[in-house]
C-alpha positions in Angstrom: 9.2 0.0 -8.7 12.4 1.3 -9.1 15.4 -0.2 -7.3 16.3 2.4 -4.7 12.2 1.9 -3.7 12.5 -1.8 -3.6 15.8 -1.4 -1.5 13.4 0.9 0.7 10.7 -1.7 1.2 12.2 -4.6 1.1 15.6 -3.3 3.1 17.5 -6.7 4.0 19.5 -8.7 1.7 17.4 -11.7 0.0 14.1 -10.3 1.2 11.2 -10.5 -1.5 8.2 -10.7 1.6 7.3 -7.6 3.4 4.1 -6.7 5.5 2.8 -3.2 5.2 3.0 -3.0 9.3 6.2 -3.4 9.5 7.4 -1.1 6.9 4.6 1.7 8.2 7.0 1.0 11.4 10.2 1.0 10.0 10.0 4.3 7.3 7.3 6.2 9.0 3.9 6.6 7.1 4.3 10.0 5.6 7.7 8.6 3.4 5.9 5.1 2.9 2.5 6.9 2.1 5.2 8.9 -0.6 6.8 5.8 -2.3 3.6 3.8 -2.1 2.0 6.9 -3.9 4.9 7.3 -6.4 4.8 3.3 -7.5 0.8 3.7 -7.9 1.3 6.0 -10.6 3.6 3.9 -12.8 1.2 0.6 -12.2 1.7 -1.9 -15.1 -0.9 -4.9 -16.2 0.3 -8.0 -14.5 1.0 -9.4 -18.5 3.6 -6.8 -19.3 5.9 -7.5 -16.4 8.5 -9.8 -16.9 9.5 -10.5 -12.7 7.7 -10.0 -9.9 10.6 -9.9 -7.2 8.7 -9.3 -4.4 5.6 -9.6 -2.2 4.0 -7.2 0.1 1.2 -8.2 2.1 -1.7 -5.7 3.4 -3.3 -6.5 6.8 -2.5 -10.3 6.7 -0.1 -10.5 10.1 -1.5 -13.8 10.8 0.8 -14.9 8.0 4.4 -13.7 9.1 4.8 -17.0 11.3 4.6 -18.8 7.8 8.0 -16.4 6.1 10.4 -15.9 9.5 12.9 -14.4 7.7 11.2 -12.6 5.1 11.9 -15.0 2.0 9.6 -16.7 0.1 12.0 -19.9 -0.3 12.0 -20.1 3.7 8.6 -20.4 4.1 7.8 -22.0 7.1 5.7 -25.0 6.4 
């Protein structure tokens, strides 16, 4: 993902959580749908990244009330 994407889907400063609802909400489908598609085609094995700097979860809502403010270190325990 290239920065200007990540700044896309994971817009506020310190975030590294986002939930595919919210961002379908926030950038429309159609541009989401684009970016989404875009990333897909430069996929890389999980062994040749060197950071993983964020986290976007797919139909799992129930879990927002555990990340607040959208930060892994804030989890809500």
């Amino acid at each position: 993902m290239t920065e200007e994407e990540f700044k896309i889907l994971f817009p506020a400063q310190g975030q590294d959580i986002e939930f595919i609802e919210d961002a379908v909400e926030r950038v429309g489908d159609d541009e989401l749908g684009t970016l989404m598609r875009n990333v897909w085609k430069r996929r890389l094995a999980k062994r040749d990244v060197s950071g993983i700097h964020g986290t976007l979860f797919y139909e799992l809502l129930w879990k927002k009330k555990y990340y607040p403010n959208k930060r892994d270190e804030d989890i809500a325990r």
